[in-house]
BAFI-3210 file (N, C-alpha, C; in Angstrom, 3 decimals, decimal comma, padded with zeros to 6 digits):
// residues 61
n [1|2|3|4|5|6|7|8|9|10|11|12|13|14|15|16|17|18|19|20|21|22|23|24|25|26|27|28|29|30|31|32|33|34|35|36|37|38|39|40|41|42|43|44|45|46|47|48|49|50|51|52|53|54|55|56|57|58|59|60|61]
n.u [014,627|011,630|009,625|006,857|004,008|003,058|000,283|-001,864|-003,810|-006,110|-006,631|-007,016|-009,013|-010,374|-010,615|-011,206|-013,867|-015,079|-014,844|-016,721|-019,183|-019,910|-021,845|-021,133|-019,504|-020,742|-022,939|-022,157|-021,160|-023,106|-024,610|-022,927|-023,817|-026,426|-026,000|-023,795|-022,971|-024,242|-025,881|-025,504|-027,650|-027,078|-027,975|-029,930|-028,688|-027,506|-028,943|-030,091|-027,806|-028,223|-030,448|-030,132|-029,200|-026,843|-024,887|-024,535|-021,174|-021,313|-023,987|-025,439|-025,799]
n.v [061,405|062,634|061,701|063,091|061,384|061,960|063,400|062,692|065,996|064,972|062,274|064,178|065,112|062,749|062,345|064,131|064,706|061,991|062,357|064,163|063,486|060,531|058,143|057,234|055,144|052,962|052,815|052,839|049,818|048,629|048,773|047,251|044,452|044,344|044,518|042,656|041,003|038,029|034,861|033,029|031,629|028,814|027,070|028,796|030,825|029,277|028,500|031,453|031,597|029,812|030,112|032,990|034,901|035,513|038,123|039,761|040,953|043,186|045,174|047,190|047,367]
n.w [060,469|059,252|056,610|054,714|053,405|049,994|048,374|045,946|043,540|043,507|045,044|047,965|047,000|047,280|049,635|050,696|049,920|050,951|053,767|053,939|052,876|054,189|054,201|051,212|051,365|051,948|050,842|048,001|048,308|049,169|046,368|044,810|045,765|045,290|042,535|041,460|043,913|043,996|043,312|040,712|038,133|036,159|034,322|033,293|032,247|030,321|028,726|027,480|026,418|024,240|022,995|021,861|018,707|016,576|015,940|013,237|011,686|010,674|010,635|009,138|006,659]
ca.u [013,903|010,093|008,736|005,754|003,383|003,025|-001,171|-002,045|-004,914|-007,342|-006,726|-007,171|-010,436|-011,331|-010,355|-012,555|-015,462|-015,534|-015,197|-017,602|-020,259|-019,487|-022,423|-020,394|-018,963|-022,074|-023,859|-020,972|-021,161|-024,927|-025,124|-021,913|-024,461|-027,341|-025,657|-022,972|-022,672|-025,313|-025,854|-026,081|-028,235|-026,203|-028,991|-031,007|-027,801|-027,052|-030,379|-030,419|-026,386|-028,868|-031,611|-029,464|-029,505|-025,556|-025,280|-023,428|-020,151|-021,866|-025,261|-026,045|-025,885]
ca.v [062,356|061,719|062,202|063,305|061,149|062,663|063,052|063,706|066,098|063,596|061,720|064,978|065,370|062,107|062,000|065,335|063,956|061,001|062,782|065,297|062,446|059,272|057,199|056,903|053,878|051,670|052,707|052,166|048,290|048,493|048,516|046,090|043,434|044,239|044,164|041,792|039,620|037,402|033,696|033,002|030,441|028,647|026,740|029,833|031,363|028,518|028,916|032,835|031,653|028,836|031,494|034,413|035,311|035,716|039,836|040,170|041,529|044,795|045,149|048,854|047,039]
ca.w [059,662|059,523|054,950|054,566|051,856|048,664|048,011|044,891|043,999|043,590|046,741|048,534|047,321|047,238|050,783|051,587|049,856|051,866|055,180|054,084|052,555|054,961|053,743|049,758|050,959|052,438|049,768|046,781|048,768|048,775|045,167|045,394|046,191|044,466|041,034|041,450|044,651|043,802|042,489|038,580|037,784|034,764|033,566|032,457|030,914|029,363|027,566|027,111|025,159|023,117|022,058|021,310|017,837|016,463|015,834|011,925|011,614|009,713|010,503|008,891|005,285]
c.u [012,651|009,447|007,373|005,072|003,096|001,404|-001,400|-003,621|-006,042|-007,396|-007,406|-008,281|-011,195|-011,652|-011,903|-013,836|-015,845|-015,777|-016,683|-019,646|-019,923|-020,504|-021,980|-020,500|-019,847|-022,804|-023,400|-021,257|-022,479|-025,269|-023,827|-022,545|-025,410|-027,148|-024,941|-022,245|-024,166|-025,149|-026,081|-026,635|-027,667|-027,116|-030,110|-029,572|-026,777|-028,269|-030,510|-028,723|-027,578|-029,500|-031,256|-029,240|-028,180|-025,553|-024,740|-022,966|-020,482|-023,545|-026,301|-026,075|-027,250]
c.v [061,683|062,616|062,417|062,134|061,838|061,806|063,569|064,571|065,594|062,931|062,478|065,540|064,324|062,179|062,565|064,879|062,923|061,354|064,096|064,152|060,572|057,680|056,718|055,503|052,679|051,715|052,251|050,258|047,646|047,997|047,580|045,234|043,296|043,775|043,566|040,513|038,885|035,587|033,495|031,500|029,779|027,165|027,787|030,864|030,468|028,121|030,106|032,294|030,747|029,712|032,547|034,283|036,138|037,486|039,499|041,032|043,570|044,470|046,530|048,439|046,259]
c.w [059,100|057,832|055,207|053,047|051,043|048,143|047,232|044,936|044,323|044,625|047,366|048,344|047,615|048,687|051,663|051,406|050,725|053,056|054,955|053,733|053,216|054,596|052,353|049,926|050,613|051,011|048,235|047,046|048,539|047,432|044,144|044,636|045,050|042,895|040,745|042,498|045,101|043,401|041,406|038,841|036,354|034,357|032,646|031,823|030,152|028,132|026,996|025,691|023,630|022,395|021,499|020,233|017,433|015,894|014,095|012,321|011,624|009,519|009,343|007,366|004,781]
res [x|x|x|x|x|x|x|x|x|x|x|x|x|x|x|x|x|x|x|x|x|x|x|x|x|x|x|x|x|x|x|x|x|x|x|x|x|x|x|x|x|x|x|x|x|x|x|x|x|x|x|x|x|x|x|x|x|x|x|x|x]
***
């Protein structure tokens, strides 16, 4: 006896959306890259931590 998976609604649209918009993914990966698989330079944010300017607890006083 062969179950069926159990999709919830959300799957079932996400699913449709994807077959209906096929570029999502590349482009979800696209901006992946751009905004997070990159190199940090940890000399210049080990200077932006030096220069930063501590916030107070309660600034609105």
């Amino acid at each position: 006896m062969k179950y069926k998976r159990y999709v919830s609604e959300f799957e079932q649209f996400l699913n449709q959306y994807k077959e209906e918009h096929p570029n999502v993914e590349a482009e979800q990966r696209r901006g992946w890259k751009i905004w997070w698989d990159h190199r940090q330079d940890l000399d210049e944010l080990d200077r932006q931590r030096q220069d930063s300017v501590e916030t107070k607890p309660y600034y609105y006083g």
